[in-house]
C-alpha positions as CSV (number, residue, x, y, z in Angstrom):
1,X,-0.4,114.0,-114.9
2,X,-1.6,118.0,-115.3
3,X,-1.2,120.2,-112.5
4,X,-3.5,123.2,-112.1
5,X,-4.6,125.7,-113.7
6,X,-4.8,123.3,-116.9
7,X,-6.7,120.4,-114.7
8,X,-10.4,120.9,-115.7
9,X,-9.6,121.0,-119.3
10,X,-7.5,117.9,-119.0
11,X,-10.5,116.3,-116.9
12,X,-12.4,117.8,-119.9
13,X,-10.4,116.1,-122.3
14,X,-10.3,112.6,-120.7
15,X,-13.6,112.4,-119.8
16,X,-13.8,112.9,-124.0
17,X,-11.6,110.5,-124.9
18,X,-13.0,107.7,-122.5
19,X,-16.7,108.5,-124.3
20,X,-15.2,108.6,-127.8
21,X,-12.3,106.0,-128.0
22,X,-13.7,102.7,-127.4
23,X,-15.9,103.8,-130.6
24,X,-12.7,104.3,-133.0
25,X,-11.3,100.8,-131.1
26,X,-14.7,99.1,-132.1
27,X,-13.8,99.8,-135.6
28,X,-10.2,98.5,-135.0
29,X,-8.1,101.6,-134.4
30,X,-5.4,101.3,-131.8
31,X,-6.7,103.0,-129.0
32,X,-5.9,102.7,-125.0
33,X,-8.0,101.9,-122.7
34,X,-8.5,104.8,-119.8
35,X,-8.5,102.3,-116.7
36,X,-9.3,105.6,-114.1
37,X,-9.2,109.2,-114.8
38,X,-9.8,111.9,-112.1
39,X,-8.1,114.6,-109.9
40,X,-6.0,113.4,-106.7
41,X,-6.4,116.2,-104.2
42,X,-7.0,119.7,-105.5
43,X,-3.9,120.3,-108.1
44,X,-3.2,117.3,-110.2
45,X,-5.5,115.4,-112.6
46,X,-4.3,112.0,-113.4
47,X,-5.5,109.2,-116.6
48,X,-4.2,105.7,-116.0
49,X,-4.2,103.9,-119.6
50,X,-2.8,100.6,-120.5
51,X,-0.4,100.8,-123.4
52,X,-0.8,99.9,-126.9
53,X,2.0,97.9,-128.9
54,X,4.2,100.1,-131.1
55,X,7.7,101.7,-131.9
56,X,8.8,105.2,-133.0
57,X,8.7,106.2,-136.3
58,X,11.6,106.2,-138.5
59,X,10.6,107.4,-141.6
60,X,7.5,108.1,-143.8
61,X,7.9,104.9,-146.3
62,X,5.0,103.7,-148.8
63,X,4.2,100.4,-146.2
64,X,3.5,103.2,-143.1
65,X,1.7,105.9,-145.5
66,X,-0.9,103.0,-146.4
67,X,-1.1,101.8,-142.4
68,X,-1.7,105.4,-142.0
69,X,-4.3,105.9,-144.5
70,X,-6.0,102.5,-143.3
71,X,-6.4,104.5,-140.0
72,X,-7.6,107.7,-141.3
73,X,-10.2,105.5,-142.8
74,X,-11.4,104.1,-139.7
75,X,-11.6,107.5,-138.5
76,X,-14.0,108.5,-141.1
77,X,-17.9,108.9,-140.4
78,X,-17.3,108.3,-136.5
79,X,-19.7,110.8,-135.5
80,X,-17.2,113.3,-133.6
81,X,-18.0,115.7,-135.7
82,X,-21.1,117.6,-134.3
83,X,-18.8,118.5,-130.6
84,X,-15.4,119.7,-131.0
85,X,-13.1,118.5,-128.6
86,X,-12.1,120.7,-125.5
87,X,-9.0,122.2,-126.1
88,X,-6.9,125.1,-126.9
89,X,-8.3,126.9,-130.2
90,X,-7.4,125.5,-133.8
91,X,-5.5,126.9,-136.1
92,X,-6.8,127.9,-139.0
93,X,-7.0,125.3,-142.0
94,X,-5.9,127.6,-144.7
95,X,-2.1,127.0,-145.4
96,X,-0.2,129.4,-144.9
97,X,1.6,129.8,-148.3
């Protein structure tokens, strides 16, 4: 849940994820489903998801790098690209050396 003043951006950013996530689950990345997303009364904004199977991670080993990479695959050529996100600005992509 978000409480005020950051509730229209997370409504923002929910109502994103419902349009774009069942795309990236279509292509068999792990997403949740949002079940209900809105604001209850006028200071909190809530987004009722089912949960999606999983454990911390440990450590960066060769068998998670290549389940990551499989995902950033999936990711790839989704479309998202032509409207950013809502959110708080990037950072810049340069590193910082």
């Amino acid at each position: 849940m978000t409480q005020r003043p950051d509730a229209g951006s997370a409504f923002e950013k929910a109502q994103w994820c419902a349009e774009h996530l069942p795309a990236l689950g279509a292509r068999g990345y792990p997403v949740p489903a949002i079940l209900w997303h809105g604001m209850i009364g006028d200071e909190w904004h809530v987004t009722v998801q089912n949960r999606i199977p999983g454990r911390p991670l440990r450590a960066l080993d060769a068998p998670v790098l290549e389940a990551v990479l499989r995902l950033i695959e999936l990711q790839a050529d989704a479309g998202f690209r032509s409207r950013r996100r809502p959110g708080p600005p990037r950072a810049s992509r340069r590193p910082k050396w």
